[in-house]
C-alpha positions as CSV (number, residue, x, y, z in Angstrom):
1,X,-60.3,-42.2,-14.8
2,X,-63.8,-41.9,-13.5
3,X,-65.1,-38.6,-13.0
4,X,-64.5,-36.6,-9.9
5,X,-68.0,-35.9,-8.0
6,X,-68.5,-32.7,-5.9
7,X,-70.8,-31.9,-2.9
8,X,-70.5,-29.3,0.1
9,X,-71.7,-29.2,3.5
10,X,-70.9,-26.6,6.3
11,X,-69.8,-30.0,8.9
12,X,-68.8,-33.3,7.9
13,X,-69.2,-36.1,10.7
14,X,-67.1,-38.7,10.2
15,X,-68.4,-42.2,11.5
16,X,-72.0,-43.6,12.0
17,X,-71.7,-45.2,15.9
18,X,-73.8,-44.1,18.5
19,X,-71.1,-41.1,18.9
20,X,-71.2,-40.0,15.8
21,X,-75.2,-39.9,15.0
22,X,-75.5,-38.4,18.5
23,X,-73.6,-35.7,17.8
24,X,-75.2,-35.1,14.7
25,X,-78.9,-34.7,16.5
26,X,-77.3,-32.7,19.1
27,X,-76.2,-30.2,16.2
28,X,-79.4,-30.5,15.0
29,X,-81.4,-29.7,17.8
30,X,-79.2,-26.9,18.6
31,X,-79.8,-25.2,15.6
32,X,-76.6,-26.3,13.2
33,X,-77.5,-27.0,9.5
34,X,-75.9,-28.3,6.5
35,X,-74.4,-31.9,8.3
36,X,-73.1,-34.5,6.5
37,X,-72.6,-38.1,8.5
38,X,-69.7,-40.4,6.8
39,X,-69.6,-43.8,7.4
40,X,-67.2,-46.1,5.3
41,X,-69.4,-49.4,6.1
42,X,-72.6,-50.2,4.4
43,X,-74.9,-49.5,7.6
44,X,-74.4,-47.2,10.5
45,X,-73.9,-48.7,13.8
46,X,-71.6,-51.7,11.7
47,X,-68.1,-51.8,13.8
48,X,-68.0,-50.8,17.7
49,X,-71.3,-49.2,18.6
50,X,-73.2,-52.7,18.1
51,X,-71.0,-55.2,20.4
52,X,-71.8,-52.5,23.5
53,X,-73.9,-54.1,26.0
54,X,-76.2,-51.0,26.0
55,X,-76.0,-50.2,29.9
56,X,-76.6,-47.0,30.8
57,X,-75.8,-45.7,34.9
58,X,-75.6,-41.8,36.0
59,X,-74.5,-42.8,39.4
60,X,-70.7,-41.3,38.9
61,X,-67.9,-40.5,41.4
62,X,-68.2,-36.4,40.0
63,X,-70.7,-34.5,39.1
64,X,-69.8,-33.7,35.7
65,X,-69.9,-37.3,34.6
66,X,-73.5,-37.6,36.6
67,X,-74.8,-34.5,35.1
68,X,-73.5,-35.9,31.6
69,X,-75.3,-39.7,31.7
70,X,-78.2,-37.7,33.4
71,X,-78.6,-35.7,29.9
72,X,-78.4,-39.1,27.6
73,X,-80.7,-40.3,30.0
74,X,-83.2,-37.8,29.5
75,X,-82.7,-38.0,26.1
76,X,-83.3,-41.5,25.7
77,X,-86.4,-41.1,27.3
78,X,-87.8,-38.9,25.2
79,X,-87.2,-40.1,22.0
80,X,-88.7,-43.3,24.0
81,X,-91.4,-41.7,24.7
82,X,-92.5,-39.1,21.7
83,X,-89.7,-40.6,18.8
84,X,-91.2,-42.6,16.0
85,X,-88.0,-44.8,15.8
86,X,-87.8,-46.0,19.9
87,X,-84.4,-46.7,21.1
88,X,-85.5,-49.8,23.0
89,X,-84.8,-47.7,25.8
90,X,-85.7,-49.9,29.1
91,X,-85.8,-47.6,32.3
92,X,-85.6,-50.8,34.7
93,X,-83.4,-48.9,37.3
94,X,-80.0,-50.2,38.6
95,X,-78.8,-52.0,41.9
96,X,-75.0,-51.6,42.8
97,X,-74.1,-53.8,45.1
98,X,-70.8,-53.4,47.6
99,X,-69.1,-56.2,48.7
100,X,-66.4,-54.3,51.1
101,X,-66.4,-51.4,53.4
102,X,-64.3,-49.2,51.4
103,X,-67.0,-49.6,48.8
104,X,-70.2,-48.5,51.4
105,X,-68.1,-45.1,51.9
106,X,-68.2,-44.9,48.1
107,X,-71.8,-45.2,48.2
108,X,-71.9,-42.7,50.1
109,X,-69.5,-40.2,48.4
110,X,-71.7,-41.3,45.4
111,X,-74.7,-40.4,47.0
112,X,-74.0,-36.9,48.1
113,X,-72.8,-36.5,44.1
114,X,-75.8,-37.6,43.3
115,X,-77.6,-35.3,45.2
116,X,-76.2,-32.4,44.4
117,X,-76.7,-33.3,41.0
118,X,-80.6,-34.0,41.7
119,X,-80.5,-37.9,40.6
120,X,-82.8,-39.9,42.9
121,X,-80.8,-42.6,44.4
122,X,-81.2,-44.7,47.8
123,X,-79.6,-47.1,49.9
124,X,-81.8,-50.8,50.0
125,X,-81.6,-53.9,52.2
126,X,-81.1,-56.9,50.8
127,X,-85.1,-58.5,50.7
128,X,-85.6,-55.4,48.7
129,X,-83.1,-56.0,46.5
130,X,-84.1,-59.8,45.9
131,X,-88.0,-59.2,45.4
132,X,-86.3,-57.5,42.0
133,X,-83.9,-60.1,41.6
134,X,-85.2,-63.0,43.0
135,X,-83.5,-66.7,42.8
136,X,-80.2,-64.1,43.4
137,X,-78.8,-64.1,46.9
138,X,-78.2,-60.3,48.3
139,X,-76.5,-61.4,51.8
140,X,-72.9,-61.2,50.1
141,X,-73.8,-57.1,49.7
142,X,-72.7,-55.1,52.5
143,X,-74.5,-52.3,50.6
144,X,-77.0,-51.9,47.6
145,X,-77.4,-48.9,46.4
146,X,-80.4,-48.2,44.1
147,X,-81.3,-45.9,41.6
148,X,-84.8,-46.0,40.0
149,X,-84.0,-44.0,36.6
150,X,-81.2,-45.9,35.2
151,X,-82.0,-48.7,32.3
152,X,-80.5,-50.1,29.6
153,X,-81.2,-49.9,25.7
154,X,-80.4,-51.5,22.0
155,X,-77.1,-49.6,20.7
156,X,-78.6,-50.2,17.1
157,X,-82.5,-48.8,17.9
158,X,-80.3,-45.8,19.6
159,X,-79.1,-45.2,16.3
160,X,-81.8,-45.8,14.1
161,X,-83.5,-43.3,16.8
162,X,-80.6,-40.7,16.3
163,X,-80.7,-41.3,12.5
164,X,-84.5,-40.8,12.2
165,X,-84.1,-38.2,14.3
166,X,-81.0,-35.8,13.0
167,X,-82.4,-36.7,9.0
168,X,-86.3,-35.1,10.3
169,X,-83.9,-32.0,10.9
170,X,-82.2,-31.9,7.6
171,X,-78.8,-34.1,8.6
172,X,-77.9,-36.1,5.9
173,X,-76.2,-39.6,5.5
174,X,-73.8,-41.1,3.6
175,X,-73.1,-44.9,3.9
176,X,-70.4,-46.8,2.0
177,X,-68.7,-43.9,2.2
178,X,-65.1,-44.0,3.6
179,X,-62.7,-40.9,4.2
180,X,-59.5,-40.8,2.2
181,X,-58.2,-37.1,2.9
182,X,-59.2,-33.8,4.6
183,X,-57.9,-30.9,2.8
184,X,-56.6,-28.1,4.6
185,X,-56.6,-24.5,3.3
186,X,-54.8,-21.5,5.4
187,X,-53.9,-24.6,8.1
188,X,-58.1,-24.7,8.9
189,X,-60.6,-27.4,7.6
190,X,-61.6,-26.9,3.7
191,X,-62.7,-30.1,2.8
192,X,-63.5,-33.7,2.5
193,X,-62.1,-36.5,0.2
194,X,-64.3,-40.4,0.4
195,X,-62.2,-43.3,-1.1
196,X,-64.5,-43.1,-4.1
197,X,-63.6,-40.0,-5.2
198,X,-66.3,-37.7,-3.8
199,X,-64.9,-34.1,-3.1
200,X,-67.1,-32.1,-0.3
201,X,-66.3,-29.2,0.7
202,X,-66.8,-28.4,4.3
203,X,-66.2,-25.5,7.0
204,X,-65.9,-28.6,9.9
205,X,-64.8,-31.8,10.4
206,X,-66.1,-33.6,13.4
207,X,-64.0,-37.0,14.3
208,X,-66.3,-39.9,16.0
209,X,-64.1,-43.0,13.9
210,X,-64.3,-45.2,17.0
211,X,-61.4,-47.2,17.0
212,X,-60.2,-45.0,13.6
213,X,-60.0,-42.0,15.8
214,X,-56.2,-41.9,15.7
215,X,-56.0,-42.4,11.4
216,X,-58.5,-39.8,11.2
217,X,-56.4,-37.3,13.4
218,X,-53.5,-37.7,11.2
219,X,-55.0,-36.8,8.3
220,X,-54.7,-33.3,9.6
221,X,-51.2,-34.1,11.1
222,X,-52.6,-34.7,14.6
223,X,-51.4,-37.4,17.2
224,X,-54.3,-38.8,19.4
225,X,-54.2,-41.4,21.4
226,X,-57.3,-43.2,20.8
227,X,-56.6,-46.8,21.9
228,X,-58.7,-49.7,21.2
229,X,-58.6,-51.8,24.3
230,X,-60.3,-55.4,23.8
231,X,-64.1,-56.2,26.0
232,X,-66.1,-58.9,25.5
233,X,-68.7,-60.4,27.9
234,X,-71.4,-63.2,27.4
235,X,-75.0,-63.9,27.1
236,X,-75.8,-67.1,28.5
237,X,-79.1,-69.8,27.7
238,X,-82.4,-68.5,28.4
239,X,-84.1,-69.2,32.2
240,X,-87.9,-69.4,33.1
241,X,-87.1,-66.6,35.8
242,X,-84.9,-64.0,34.1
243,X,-87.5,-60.9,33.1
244,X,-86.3,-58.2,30.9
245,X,-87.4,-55.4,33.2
246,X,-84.9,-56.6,36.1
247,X,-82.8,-54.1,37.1
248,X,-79.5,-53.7,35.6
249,X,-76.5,-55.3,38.3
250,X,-73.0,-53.9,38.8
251,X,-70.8,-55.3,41.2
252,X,-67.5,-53.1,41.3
253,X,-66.0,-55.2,43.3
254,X,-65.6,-58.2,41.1
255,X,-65.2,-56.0,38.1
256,X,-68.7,-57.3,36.7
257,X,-72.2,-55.9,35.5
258,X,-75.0,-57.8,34.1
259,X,-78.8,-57.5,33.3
260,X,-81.5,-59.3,31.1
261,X,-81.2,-60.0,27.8
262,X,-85.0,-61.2,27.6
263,X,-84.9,-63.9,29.3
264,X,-81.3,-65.0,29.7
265,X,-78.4,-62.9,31.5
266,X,-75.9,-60.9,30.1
267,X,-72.4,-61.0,32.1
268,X,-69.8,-59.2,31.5
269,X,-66.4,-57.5,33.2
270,X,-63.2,-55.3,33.4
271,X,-60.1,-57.6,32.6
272,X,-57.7,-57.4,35.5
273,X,-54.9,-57.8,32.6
274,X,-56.2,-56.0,29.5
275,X,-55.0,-56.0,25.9
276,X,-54.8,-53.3,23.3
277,X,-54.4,-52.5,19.7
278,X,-51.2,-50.0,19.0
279,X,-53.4,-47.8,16.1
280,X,-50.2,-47.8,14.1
281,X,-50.5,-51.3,13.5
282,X,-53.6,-50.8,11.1
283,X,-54.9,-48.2,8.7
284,X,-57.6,-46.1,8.2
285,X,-58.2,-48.9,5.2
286,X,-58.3,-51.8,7.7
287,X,-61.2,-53.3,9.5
288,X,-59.7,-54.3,13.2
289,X,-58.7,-57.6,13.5
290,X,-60.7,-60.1,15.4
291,X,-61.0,-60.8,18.7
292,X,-60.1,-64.8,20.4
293,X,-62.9,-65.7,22.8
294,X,-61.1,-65.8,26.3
295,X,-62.4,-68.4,27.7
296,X,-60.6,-68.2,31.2
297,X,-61.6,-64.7,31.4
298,X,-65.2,-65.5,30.3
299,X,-65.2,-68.3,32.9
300,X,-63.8,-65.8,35.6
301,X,-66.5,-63.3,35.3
302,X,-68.9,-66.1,36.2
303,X,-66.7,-67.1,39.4
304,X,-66.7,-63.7,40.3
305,X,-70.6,-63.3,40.0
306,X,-71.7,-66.8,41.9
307,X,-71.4,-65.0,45.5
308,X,-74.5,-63.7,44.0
309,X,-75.9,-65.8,41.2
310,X,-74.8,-69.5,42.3
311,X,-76.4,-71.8,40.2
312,X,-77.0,-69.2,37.5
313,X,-73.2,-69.0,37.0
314,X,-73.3,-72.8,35.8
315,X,-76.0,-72.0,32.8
316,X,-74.4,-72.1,29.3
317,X,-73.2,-69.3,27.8
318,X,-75.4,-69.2,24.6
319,X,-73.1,-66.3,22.9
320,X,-69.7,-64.3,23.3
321,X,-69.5,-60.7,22.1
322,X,-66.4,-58.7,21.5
323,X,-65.4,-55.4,20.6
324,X,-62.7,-52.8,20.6
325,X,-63.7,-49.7,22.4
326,X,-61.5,-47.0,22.2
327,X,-59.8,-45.6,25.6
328,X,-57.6,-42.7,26.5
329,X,-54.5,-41.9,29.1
330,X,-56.4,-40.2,30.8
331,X,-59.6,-41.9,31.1
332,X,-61.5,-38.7,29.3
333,X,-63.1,-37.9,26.2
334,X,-61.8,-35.6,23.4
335,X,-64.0,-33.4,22.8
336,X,-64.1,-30.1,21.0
337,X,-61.9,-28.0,18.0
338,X,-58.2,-28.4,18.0
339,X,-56.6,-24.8,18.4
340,X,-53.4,-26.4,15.8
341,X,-56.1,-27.5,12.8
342,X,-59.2,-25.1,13.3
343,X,-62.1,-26.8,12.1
344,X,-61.6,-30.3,12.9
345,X,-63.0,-30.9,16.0
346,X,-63.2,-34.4,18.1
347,X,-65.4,-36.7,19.3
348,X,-63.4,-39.8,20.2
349,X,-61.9,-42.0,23.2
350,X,-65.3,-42.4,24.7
351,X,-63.9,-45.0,27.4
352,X,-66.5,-47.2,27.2
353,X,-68.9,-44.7,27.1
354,X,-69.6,-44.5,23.2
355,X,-73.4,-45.7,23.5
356,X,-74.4,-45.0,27.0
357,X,-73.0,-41.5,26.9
358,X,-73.7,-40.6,23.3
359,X,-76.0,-37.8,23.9
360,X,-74.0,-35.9,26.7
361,X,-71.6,-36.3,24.5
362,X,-72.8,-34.7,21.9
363,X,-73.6,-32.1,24.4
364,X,-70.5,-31.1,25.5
365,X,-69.5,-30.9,21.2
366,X,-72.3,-28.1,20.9
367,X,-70.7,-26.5,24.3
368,X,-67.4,-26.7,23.1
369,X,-68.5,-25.2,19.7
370,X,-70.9,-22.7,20.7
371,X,-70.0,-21.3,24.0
372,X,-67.6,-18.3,24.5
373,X,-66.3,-19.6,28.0
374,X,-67.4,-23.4,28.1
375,X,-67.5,-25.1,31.7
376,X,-63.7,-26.2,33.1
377,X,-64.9,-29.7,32.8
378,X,-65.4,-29.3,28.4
379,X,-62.1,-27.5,28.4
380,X,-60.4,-30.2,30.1
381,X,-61.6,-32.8,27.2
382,X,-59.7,-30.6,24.3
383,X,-57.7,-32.3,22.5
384,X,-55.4,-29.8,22.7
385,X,-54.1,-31.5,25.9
386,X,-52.6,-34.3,23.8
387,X,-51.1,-31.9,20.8
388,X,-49.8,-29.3,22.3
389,X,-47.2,-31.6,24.6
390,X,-45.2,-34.6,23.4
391,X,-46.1,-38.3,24.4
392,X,-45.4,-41.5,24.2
393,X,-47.3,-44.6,22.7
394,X,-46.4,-47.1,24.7
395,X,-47.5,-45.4,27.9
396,X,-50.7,-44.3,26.4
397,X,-51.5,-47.4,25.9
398,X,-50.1,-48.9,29.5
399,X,-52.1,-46.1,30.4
400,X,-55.2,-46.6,28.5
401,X,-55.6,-50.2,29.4
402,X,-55.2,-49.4,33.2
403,X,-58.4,-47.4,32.7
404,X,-60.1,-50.4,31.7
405,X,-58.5,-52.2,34.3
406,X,-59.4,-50.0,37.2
407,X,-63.2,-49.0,35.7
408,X,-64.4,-50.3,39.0
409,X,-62.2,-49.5,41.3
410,X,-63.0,-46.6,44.0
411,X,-63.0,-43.2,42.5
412,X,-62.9,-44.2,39.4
């Protein structure tokens, strides 16, 4: 028997996505020490994180959401600007383009959000909209709406960024490095067991798995319903037109967003039908299964888009990426410290939001963690709201889909 290796740490993060290295800066910056990151794979950003297509929008139906993607946007931008690792962090702004009525009142419901919240946005017209786009055609869009400080980014030079980052301020990372137990002592966090034997002891676990979210909650006897739901979308052959400082496109009402991938376009959508992994069917041991390319759904998105891009919808699709983010009931995060398992705290079922809202996420941890009396909007993430009252698998994950289903759909 190989000898048993010790280490300590006041918080183990467990996983190396953008959530997890995220929160581990925001710790950092707000003063935490002794972290330790966790991640069973050989790199960080090796499972989830990397298959996002790194779109980032703070135009929101509430203002706690637009406040939240206002912070990662901010922080983006700085480490942008003033990191020595960038991000890849492309501030090309957004259009959002309605193609009903119902979705111009949204708009406008948006807009006053975003006022309140202090985001710059603004209605355009569509000669506007197509000296950014051009070779697009605008006169579908009954409204575009525009907002100047939204981008995209690189979910793998996010966390390289993070990394560099968090490790300046004394976090320090483990790779190859996968989580077997968490020992409980007095029913609160103790410690820390990897598959190789490594023993740390640790005042705080913090749970950013991804789509492992649910096997690492019961390893402190906790149910969460952290649902991988399946997204994919394309990239297609490269154009003489496409620049990569185009604005990023959604189009809500045919489930779809897109923007340059240097030269080509990247498509993608919500699936009108959407399929799920039951996190029973695998363990904390398994890698997910793999994902079929859909090719009717693929070809869909495109149908959906040619109102707008026409002939660009006919260019072949040069490569397919697929993924399982994780999604909740609810359609929120859980965030903060169970009040059943003190000391393990969550992270997880980021809806889609993993990479885009990594910072604000990590956020609203140091809130939850730090504050006496933290905002409604951080209390209503606990994952106390899933432990503390029975519920059913097969309707989370009905449920859980739907929120992938209706992403786009008015007041979402």
């Amino acid at each position: 028997m190989s000898d048993v290796h010790h280490d300590q740490a006041r918080i183990v993060i467990i996983g190396g996505g953008a959530v997890g290295t995220g929160v581990a800066l925001q710790l950092a910056e707000a003063g935490f020490t002794d972290i330790l990151l966790l991640e069973r794979e050989a790199s960080l950003c090796a499972v989830t994180s990397p298959q996002a297509a790194g779109l980032v929008g703070q135009v929101r139906s509430s203002l706690e959401r637009t406040k939240l993607a206002m912070w990662s946007v901010a922080t983006f931008a700085r480490l942008e600007r003033e990191g020595e690792v960038k991000p890849s962090w492309r501030q090309t702004g957004s259009l959002r383009l309605a193609q009903t009525q119902e979705r111009v009142a949204e708009f406008r419901r948006m807009m006053a959000v975003a006022e309140e919240a202090g985001l710059e946005v603004e209605l355009l017209d569509a000669p506007a909209a197509a000296r950014m786009w051009p070779h697009l055609d605008f006169e579908a869009a009954k409204a575009i709406l525009w907002c100047p400080s939204d981008g995209y980014l690189q979910p793998a030079d996010l966390v390289a960024a993070y990394q560099h980052e968090a490790r300046k301020r004394g976090v320090r990372f483990r790779t190859s490095s996968g989580v077997a137990a968490i020992r409980l002592k007095d029913g609160r966090v103790a410690g820390v067991t990897t598959r190789d034997g490594m023993e740390i002891a640790c005042e705080m676990v913090i749970n950013a798995a991804g789509a492992h979210g649910y096997h690492v909650g019961r390893l402190v006897g906790l149910d969460l319903p952290v649902i991988p739901v399946r997204h994919h979308y394309v990239i297609t052959t490269p154009t003489d037109w496409i620049r990569p400082d185009m604005p990023v496109l959604r189009m809500p009402d045919g489930t779809l967003y897109a923007r340059a991938d240097v030269n080509a376009l990247l498509i993608g959508g919500w699936e009108p039908e959407a399929m799920s992994l039951d996190p029973r069917s695998y363990t904390l041991n398994d890698r997910l299964p793999p994902i079929a390319e859909d090719w009717p759904v693929l070809a869909n998105f495109m149908e959906e888009f040619r109102p707008f891009g026409g002939p660009l919808c006919d260019q072949p699709v040069r490569h397919v990426f697929t993924g399982w983010p994780t999604f909740t009931p609810d359609g929120r995060f859980i965030i903060g410290e169970s009040s059943q398992v003190p000391g393990f705290v969550c992270a997880a079922g980021c809806n889609a939001h993993g990479v885009s809202g990594s910072a604000g996420i990590g956020r609203h941890v140091v809130e939850a963690l730090t504050e006496a009396n933290p905002s409604p909007y951080v209390k209503s993430l606990s994952p106390d709201r899933f432990t503390q009252a029975p519920w059913d698998f097969d309707e989370a994950r009905r449920r859980a889909q739907h929120v992938l289903e209706t992403y786009y759909h008015i007041g979402h």
